[in-house]
Jmol script that loads the backbone (N, CA, C; Angstrom):
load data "model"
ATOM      1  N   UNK A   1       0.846  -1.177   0.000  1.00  0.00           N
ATOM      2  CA  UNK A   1       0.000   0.000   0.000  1.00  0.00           C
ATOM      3  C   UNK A   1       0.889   1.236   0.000  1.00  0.00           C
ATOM      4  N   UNK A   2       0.691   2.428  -1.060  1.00  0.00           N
ATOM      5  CA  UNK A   2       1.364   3.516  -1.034  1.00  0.00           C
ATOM      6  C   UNK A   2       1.078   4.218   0.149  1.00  0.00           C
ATOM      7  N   UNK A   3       1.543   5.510   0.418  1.00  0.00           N
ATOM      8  CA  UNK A   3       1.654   6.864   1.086  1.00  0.00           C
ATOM      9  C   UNK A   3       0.566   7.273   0.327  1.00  0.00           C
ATOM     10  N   UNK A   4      -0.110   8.168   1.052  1.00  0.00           N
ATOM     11  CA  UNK A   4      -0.933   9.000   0.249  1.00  0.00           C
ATOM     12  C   UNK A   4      -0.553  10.605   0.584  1.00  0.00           C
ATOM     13  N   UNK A   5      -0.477  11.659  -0.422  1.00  0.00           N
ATOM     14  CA  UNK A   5       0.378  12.657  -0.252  1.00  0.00           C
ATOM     15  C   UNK A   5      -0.756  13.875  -0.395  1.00  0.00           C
ATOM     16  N   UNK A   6      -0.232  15.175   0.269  1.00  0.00           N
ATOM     17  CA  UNK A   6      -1.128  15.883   0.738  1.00  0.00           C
ATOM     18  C   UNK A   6      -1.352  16.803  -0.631  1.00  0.00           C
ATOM     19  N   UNK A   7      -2.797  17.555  -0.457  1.00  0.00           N
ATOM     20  CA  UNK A   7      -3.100  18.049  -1.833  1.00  0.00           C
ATOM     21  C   UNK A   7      -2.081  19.406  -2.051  1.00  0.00           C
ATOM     22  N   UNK A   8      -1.708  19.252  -3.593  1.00  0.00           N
ATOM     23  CA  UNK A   8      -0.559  20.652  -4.081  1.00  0.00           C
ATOM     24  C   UNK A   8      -1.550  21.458  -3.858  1.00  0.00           C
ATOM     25  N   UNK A   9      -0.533  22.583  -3.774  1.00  0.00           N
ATOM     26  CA  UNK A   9      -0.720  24.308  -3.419  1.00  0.00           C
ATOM     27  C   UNK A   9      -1.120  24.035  -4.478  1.00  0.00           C
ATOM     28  N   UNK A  10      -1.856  25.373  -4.621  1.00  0.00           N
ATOM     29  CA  UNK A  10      -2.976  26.109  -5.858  1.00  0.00           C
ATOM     30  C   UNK A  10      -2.189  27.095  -6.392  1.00  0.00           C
ATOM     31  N   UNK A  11      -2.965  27.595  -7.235  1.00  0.00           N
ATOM     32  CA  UNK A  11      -1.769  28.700  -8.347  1.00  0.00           C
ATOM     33  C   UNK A  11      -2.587  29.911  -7.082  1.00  0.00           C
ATOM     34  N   UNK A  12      -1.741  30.910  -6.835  1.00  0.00           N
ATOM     35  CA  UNK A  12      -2.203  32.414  -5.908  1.00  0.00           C
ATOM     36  C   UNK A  12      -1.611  31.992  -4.588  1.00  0.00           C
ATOM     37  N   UNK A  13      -1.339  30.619  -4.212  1.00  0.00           N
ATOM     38  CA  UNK A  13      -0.946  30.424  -2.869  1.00  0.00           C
ATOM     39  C   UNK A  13       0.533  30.317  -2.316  1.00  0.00           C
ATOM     40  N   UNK A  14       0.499  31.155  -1.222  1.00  0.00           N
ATOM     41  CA  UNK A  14       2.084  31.234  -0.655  1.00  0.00           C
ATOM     42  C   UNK A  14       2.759  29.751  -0.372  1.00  0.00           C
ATOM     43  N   UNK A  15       3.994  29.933  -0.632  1.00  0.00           N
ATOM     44  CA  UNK A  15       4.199  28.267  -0.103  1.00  0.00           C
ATOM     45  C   UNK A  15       6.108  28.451   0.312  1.00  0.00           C
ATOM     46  N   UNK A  16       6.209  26.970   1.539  1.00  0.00           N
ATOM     47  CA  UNK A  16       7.790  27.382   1.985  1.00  0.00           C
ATOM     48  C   UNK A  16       8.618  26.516   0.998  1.00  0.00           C
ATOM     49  N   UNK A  17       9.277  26.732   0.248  1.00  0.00           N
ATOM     50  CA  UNK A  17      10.254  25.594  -0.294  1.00  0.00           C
ATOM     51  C   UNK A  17      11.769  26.304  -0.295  1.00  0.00           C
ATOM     52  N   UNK A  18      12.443  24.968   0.012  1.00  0.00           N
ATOM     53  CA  UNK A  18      13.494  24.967   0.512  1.00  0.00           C
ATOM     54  C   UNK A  18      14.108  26.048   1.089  1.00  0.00           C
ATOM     55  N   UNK A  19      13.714  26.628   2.339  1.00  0.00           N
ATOM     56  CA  UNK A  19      13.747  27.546   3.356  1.00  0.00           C
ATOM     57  C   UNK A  19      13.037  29.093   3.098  1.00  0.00           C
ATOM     58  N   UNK A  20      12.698  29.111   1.627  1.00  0.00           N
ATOM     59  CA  UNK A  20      12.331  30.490   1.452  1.00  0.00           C
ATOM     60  C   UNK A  20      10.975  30.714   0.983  1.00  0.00           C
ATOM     61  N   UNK A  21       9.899  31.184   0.479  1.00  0.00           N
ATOM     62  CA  UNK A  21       8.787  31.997   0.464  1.00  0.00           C
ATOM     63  C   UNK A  21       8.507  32.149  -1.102  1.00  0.00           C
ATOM     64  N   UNK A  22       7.552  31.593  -1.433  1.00  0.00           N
ATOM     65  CA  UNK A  22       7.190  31.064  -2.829  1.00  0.00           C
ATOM     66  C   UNK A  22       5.777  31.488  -3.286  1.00  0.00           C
ATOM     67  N   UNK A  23       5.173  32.344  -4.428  1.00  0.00           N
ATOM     68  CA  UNK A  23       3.954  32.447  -4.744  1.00  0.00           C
ATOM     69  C   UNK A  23       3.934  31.196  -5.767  1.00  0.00           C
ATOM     70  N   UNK A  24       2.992  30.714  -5.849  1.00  0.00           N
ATOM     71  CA  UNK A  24       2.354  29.675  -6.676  1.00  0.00           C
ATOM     72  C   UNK A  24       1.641  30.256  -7.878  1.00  0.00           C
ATOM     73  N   UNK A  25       2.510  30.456  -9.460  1.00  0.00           N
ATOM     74  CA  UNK A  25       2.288  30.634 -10.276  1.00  0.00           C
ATOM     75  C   UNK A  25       1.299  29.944 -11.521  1.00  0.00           C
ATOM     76  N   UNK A  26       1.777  28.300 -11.169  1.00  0.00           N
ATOM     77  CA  UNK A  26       1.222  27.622 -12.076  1.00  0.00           C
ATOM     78  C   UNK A  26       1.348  25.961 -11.297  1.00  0.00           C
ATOM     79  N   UNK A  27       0.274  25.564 -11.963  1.00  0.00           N
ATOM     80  CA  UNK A  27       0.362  24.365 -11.214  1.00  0.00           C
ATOM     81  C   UNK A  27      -0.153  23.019 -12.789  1.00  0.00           C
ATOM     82  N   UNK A  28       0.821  22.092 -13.121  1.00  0.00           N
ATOM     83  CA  UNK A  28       0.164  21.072 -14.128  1.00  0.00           C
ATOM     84  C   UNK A  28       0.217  20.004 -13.560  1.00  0.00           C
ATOM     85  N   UNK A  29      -0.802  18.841 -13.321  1.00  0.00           N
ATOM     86  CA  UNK A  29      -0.871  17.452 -13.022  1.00  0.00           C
ATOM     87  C   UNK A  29      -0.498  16.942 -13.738  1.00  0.00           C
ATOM     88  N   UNK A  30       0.226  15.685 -13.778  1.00  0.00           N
ATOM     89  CA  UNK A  30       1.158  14.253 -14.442  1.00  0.00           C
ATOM     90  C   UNK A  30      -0.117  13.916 -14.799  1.00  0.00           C
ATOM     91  N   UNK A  31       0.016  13.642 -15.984  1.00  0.00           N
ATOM     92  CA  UNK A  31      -0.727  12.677 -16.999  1.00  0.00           C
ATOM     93  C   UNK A  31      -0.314  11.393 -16.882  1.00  0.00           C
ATOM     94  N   UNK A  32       0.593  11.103 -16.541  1.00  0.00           N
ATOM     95  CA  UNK A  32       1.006   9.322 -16.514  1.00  0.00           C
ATOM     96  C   UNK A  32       0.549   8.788 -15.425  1.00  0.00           C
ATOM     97  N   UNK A  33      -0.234   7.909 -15.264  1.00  0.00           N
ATOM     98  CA  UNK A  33      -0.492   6.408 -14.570  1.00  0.00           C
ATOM     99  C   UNK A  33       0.617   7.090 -13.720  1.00  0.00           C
ATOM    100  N   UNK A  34      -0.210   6.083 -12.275  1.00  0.00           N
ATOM    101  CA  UNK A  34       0.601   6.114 -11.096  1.00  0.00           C
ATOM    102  C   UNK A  34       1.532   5.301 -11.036  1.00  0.00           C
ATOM    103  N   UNK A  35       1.306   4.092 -11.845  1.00  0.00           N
ATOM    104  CA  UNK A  35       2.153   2.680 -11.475  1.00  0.00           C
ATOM    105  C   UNK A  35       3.181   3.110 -12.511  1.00  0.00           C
ATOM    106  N   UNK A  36       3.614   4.355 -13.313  1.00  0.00           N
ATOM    107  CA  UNK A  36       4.240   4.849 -14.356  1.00  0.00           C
ATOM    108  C   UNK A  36       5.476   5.597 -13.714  1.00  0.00           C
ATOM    109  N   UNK A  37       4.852   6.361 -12.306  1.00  0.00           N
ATOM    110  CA  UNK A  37       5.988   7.253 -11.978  1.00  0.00           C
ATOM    111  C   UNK A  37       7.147   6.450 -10.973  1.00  0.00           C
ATOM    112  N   UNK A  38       7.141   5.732 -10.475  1.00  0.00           N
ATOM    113  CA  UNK A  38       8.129   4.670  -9.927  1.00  0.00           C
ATOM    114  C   UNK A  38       7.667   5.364  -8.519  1.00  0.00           C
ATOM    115  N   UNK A  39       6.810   5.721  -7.696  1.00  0.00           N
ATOM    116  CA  UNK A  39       7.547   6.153  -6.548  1.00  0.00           C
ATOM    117  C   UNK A  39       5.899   5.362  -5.770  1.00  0.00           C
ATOM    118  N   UNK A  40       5.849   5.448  -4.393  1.00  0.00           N
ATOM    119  CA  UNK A  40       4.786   5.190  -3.445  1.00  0.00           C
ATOM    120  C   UNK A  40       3.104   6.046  -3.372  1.00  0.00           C
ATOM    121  N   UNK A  41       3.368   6.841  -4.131  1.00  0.00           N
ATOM    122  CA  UNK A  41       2.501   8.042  -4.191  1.00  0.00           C
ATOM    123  C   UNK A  41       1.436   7.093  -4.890  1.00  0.00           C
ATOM    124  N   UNK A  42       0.186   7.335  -4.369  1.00  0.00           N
ATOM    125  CA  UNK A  42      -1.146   6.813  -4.892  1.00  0.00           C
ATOM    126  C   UNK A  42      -1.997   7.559  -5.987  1.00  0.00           C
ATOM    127  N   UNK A  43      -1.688   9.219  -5.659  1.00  0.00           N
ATOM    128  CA  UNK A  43      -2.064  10.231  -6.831  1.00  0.00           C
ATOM    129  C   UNK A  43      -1.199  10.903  -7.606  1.00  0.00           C
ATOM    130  N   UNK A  44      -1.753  11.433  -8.614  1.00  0.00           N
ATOM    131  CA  UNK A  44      -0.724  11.816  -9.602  1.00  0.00           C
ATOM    132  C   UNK A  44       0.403  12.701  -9.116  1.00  0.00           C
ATOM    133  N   UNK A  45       1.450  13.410  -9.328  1.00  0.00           N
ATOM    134  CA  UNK A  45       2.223  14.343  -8.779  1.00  0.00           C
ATOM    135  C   UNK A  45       2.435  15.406  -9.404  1.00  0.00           C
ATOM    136  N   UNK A  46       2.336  16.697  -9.195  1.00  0.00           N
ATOM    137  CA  UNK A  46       2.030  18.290  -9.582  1.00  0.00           C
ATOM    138  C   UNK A  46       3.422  19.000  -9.924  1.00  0.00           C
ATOM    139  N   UNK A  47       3.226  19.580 -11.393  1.00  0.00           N
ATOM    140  CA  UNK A  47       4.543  20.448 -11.280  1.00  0.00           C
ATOM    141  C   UNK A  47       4.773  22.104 -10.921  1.00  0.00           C
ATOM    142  N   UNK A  48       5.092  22.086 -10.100  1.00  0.00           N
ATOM    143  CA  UNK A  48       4.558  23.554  -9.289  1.00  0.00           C
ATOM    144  C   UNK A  48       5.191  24.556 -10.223  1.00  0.00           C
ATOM    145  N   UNK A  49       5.123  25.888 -10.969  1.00  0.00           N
ATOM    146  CA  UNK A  49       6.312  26.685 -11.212  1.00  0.00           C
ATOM    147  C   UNK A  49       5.586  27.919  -9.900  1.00  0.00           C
ATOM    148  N   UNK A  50       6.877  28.034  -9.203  1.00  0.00           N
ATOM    149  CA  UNK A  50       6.941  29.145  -8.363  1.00  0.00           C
ATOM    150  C   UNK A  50       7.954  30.652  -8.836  1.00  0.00           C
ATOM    151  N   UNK A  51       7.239  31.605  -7.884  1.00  0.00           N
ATOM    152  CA  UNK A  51       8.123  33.038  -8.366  1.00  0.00           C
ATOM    153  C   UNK A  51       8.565  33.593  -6.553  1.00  0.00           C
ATOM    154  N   UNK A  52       9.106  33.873  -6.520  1.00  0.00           N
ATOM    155  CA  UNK A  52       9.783  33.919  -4.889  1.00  0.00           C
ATOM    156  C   UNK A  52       9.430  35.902  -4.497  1.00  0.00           C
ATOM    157  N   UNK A  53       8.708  35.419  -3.675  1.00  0.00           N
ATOM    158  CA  UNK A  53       8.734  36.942  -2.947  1.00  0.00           C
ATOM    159  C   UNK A  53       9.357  37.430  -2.268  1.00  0.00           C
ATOM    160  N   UNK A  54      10.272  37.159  -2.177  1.00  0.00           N
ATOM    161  CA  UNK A  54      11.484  37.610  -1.066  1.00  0.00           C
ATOM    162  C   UNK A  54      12.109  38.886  -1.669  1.00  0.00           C
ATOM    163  N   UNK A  55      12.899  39.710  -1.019  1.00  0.00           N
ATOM    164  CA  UNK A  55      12.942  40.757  -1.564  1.00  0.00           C
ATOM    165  C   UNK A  55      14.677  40.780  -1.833  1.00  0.00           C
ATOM    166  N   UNK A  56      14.830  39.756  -1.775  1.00  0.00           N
ATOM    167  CA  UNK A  56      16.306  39.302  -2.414  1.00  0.00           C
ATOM    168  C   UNK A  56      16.675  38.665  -3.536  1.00  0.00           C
ATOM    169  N   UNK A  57      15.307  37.750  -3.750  1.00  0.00           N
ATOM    170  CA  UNK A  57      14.666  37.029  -4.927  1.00  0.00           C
ATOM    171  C   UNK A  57      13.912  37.215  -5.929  1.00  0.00           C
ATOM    172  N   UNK A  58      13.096  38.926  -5.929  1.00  0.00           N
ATOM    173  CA  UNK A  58      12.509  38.997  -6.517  1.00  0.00           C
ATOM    174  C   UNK A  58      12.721  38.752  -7.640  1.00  0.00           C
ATOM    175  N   UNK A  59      11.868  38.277  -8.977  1.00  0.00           N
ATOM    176  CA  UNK A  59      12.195  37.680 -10.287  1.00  0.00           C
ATOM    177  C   UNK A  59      12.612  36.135 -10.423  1.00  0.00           C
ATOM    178  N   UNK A  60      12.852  35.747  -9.328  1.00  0.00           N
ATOM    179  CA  UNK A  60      13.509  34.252  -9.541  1.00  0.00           C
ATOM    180  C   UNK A  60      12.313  33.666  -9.162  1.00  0.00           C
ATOM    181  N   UNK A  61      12.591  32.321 -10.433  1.00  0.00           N
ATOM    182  CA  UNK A  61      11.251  31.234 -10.504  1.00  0.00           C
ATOM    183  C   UNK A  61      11.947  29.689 -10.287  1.00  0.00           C
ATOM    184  N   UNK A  62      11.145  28.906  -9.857  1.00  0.00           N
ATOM    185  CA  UNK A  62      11.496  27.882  -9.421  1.00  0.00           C
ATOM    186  C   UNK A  62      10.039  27.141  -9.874  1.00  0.00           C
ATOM    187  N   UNK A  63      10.948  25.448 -10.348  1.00  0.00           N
ATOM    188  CA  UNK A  63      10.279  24.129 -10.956  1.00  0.00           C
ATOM    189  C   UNK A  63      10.334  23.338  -9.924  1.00  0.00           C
ATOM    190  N   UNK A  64       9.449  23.013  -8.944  1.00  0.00           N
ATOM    191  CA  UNK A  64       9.362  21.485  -8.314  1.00  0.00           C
ATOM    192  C   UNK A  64       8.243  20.634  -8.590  1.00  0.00           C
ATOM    193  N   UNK A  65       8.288  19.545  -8.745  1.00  0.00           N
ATOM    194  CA  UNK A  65       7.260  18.550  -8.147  1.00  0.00           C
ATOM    195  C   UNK A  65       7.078  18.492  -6.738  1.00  0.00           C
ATOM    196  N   UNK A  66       6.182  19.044  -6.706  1.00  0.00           N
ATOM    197  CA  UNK A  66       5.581  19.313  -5.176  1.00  0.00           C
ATOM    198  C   UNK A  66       5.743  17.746  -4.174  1.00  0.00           C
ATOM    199  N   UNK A  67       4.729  17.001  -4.391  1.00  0.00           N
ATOM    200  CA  UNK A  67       5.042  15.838  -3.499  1.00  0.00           C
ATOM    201  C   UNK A  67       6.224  14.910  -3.656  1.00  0.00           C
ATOM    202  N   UNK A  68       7.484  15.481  -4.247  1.00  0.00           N
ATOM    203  CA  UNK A  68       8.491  14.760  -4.157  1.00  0.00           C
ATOM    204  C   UNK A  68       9.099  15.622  -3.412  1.00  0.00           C
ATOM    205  N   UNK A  69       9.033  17.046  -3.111  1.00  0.00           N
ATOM    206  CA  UNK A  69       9.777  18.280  -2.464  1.00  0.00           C
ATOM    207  C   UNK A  69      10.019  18.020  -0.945  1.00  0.00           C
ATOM    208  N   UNK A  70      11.201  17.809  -0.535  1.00  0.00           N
ATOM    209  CA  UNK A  70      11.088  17.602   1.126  1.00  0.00           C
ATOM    210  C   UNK A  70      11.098  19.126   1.687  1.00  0.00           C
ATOM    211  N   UNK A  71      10.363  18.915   2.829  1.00  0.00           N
ATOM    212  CA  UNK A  71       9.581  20.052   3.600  1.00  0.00           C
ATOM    213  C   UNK A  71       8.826  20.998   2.951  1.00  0.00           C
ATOM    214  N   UNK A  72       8.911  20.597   1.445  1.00  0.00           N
ATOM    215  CA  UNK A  72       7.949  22.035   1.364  1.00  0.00           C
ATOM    216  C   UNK A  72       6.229  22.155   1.986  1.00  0.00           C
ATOM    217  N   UNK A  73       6.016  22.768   2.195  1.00  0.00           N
ATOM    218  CA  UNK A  73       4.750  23.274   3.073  1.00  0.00           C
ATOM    219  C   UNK A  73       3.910  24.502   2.615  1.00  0.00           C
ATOM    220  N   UNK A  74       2.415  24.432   2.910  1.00  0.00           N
ATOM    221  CA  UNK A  74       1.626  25.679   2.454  1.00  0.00           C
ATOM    222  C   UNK A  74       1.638  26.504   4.012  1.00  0.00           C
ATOM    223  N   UNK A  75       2.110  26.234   4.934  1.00  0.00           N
ATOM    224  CA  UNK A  75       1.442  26.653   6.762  1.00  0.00           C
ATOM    225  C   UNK A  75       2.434  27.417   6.872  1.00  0.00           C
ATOM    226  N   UNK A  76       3.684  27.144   6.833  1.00  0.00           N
ATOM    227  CA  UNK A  76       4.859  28.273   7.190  1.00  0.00           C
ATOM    228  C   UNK A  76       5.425  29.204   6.374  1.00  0.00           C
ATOM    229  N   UNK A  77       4.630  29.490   5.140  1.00  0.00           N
ATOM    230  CA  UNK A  77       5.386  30.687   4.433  1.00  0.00           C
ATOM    231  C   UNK A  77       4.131  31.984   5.067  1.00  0.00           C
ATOM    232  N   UNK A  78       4.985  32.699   4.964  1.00  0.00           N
ATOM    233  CA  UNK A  78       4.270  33.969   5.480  1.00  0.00           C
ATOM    234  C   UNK A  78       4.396  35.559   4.987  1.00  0.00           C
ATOM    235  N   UNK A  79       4.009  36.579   4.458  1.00  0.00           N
ATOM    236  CA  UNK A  79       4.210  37.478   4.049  1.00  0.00           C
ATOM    237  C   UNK A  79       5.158  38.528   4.746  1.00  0.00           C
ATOM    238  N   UNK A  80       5.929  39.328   4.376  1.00  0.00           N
ATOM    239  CA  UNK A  80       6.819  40.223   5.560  1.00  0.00           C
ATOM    240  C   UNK A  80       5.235  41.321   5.674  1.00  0.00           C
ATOM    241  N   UNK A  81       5.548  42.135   6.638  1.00  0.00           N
ATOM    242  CA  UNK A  81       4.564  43.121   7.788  1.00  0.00           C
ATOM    243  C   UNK A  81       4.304  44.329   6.236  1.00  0.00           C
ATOM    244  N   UNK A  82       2.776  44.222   5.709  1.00  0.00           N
ATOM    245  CA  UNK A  82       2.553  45.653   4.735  1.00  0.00           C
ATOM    246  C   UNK A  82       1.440  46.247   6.021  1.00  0.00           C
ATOM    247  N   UNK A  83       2.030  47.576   5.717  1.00  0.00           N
ATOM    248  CA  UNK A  83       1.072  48.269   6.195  1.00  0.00           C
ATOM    249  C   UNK A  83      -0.556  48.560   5.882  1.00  0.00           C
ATOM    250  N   UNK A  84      -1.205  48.898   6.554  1.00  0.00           N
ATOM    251  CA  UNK A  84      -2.892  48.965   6.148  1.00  0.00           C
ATOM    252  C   UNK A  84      -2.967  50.224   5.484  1.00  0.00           C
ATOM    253  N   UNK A  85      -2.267  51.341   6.391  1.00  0.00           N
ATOM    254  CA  UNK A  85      -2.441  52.583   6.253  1.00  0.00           C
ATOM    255  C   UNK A  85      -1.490  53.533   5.887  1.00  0.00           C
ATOM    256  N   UNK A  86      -1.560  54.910   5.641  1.00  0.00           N
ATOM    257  CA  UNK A  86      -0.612  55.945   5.751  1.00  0.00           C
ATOM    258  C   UNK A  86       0.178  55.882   7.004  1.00  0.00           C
ATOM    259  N   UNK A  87      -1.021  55.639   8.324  1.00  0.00           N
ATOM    260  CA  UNK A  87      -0.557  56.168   9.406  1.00  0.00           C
ATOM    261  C   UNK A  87       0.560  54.678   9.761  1.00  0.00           C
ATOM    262  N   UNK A  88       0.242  53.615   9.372  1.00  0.00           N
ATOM    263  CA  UNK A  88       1.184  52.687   9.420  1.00  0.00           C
ATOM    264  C   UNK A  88       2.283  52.823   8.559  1.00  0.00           C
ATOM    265  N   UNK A  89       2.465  53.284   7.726  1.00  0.00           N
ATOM    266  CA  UNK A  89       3.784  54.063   6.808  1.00  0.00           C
ATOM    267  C   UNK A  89       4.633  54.833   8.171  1.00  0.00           C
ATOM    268  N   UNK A  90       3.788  56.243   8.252  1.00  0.00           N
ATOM    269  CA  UNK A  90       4.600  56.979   9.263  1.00  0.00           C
ATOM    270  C   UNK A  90       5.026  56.349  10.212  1.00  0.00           C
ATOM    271  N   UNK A  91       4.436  55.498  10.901  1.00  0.00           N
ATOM    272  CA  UNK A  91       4.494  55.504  12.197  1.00  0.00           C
ATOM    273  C   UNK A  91       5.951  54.464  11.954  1.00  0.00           C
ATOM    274  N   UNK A  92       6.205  53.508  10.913  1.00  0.00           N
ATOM    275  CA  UNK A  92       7.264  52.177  11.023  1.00  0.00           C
ATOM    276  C   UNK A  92       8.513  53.196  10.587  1.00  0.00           C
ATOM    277  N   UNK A  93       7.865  54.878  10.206  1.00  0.00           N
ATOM    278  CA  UNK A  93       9.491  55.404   9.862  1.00  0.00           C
ATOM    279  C   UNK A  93       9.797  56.093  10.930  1.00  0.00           C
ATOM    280  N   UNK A  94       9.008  56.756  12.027  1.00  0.00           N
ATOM    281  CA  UNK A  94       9.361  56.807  12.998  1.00  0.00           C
ATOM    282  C   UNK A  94       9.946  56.651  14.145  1.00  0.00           C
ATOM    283  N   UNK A  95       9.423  55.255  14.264  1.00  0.00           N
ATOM    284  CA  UNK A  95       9.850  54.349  15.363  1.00  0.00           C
ATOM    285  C   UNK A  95      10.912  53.059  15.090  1.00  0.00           C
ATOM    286  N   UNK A  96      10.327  52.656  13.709  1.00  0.00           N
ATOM    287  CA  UNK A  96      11.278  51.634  13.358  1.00  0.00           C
ATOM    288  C   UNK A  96      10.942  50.162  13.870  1.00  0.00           C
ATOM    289  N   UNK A  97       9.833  50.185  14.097  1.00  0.00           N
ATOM    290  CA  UNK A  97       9.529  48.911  15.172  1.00  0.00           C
ATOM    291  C   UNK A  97       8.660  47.794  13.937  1.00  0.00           C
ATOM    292  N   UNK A  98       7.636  48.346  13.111  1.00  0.00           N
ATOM    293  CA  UNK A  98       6.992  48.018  12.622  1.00  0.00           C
ATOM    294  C   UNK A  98       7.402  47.128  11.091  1.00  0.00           C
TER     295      UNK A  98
END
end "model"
wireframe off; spacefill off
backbone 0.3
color backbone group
């Protein structure tokens, strides 16, 4: 009996792969039979293309197959702090805290 593997991120969704912070651009499912891809997986496996929001990364895209990806995860990527407001503008140049 295979593993059964958790459902791929969606195209719009943040995601962690390999330590850094990933928007989910595009997402295509394997057309081949399961008993085709050699591995334990019971459903097909997803080819993610990601674009990295990091602000070190911006522009860089990345190819994984999601359920072969170790640790990647949809729960721990997280956006850095945007403000709501003006007054949240001023106030993070002010203080610096924000």
């Amino acid at each position: 009996m295979g593993s059964v593997a958790l459902p791929p991120a969606e195209q719009g969704q943040l995601v962690s792969v390999r330590s850094r912070n990933w928007m989910v651009t595009d997402v295509s499912a394997s057309t081949l039979p399961p008993e085709r891809l050699q591995t334990a997986l019971e459903a097909p496996q997803h080819l993610l293309t990601l674009s990295s929001v990091e602000d070190d990364g911006l522009g860089e895209e990345l190819n994984v197959i999601w359920e072969l990806e170790p640790g990647a995860s949809t729960g721990r990527a997280r956006l850095p702090f945007l403000p709501n407001s003006r007054e949240d503008w001023q106030g993070r140049r002010r203080d610096g805290r924000h």
